[in-house]
C-alpha positions in Angstrom: 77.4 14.4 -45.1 75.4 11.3 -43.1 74.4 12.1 -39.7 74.6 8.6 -37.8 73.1 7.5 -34.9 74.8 4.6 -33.3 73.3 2.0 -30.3 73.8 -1.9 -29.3 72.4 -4.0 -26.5 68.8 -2.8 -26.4 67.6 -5.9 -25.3 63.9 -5.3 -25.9 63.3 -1.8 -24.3 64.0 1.5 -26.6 64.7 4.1 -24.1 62.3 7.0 -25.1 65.2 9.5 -25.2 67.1 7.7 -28.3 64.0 9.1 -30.6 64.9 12.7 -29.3 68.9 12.5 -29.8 68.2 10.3 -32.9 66.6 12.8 -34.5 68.3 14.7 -36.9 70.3 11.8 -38.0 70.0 10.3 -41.2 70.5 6.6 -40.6 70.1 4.4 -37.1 72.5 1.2 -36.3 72.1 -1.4 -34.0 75.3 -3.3 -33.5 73.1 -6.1 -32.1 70.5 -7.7 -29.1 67.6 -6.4 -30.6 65.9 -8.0 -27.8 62.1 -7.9 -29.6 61.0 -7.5 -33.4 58.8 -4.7 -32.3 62.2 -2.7 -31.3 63.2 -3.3 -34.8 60.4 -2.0 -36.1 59.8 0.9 -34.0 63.5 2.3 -35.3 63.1 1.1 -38.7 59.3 3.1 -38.6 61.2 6.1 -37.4 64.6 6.4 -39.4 66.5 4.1 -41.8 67.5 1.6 -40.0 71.0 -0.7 -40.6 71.0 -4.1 -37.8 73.0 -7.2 -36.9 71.7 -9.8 -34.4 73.3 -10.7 -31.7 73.7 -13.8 -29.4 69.7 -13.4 -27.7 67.9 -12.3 -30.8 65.7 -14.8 -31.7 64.7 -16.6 -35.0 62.4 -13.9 -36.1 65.3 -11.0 -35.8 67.7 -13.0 -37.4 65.4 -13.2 -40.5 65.6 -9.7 -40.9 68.9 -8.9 -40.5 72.4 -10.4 -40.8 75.6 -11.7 -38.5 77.9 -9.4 -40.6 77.1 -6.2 -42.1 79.3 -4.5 -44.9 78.3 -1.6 -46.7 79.6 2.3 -47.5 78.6 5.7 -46.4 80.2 8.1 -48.5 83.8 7.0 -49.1 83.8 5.4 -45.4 83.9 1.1 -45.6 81.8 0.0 -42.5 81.9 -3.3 -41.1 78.9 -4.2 -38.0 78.5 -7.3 -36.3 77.4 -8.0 -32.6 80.3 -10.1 -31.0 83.9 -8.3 -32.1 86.1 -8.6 -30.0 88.0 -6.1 -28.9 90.9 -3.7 -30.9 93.4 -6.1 -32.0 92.0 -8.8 -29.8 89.0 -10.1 -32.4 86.3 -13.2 -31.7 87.4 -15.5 -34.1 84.4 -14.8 -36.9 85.2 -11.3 -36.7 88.9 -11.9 -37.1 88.4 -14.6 -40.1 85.8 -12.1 -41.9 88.5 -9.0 -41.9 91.2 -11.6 -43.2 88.8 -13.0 -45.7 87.2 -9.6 -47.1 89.9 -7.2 -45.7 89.4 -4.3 -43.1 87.0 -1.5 -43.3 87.8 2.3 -42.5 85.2 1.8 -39.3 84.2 -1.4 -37.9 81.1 -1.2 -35.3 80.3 -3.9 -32.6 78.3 -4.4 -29.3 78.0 -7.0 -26.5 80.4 -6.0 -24.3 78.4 -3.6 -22.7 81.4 -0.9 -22.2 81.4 2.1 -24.9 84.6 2.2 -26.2 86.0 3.9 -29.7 90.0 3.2 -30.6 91.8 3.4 -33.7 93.2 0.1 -34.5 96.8 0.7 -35.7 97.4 -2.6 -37.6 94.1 -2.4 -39.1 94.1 1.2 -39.6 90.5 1.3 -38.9 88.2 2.8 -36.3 86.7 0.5 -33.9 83.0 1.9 -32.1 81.2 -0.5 -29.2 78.1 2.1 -28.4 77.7 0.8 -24.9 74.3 -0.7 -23.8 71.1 1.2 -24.2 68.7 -1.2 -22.7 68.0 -2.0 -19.4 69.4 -5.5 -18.9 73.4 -6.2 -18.2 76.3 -5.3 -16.0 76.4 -1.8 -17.2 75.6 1.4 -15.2 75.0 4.1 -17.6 73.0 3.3 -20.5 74.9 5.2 -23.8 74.5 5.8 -27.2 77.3 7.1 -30.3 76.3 9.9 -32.6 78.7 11.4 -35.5 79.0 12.2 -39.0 80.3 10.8 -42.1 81.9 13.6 -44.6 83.5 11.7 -47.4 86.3 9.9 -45.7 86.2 11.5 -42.4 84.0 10.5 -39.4 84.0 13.2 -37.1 81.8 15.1 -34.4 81.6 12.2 -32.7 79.8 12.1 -29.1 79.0 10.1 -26.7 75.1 10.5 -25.0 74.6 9.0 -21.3 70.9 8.4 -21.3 71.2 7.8 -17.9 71.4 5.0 -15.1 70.4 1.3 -15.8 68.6 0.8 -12.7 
């Protein structure tokens, strides 16, 4: 079993509460803007550490990590990226890279702000969007995902208000 600790949208500040929730789990990832390469490598100092940029991470974040993330935990196929889409409504990259390489068992995003987590039927995969844990946005609870990975089940997942933006 992998205990996973799930945010997106940090935008430069780590709220000091993640460390706490985060951990017990096993493995961090951030579903994009980073916001600063020292909030990188503050969670990548504290757990391992799994990231895709997103639209305001700079030259110096992209460098360390990728667009599009693929890569297994246990026998669960994940697929991260920043800008997804939403279920069955994908940004055109996102659509084009699950046509190209075909659909993973859980696909993680960010941006949006809005934590949602759906099973897309034509996909038959699990979409995740964490929220936004940083400060800047529209959003007005900050939020972060936390769950498990037992072979091919994730489960125990929940959803941790770290409380208001403002």
């Amino acid at each position: 079993m992998k205990r996973i600790g799930l945010l997106s949208d940090t935008h430069g500040f780590l709220d000091p509460k993640i460390k706490s929730y985060f951990s017990e789990v096993d493995e961090i990832w951030h579903a994009g803007d980073i916001g600063s390469i020292e909030v990188l490598d503050e969670l990548k100092a504290f757990k391992t550490t799994r990231a895709v940029w997103g639209n305001i991470d700079n030259k110096e974040i992209r460098q360390e990590t990728d667009e599009f993330l693929r890569f297994k935990i246990e026998d669960v196929s994940i697929l991260m990226t920043h800008i997804g889409g939403k279920p069955e409504k994908y940004s055109k990259p996102t659509f084009e890279e699950i046509e190209k390489n075909g659909a993973p068992t859980l696909f993680v995003c960010g941006h949006s702000h809005i934590t949602l987590v759906k099973m897309d039927q034509r996909h038959k995969m699990l979409w995740m969007n964490p929220g936004a844990s940083g400060y800047k946005g529209f959003h007005k609870m900050k939020t972060i995902l936390r769950f498990n990975i037992s072979k091919d089940r994730i489960h125990d997942l929940e959803l941790i208000e770290l409380g208001k933006r403002a």
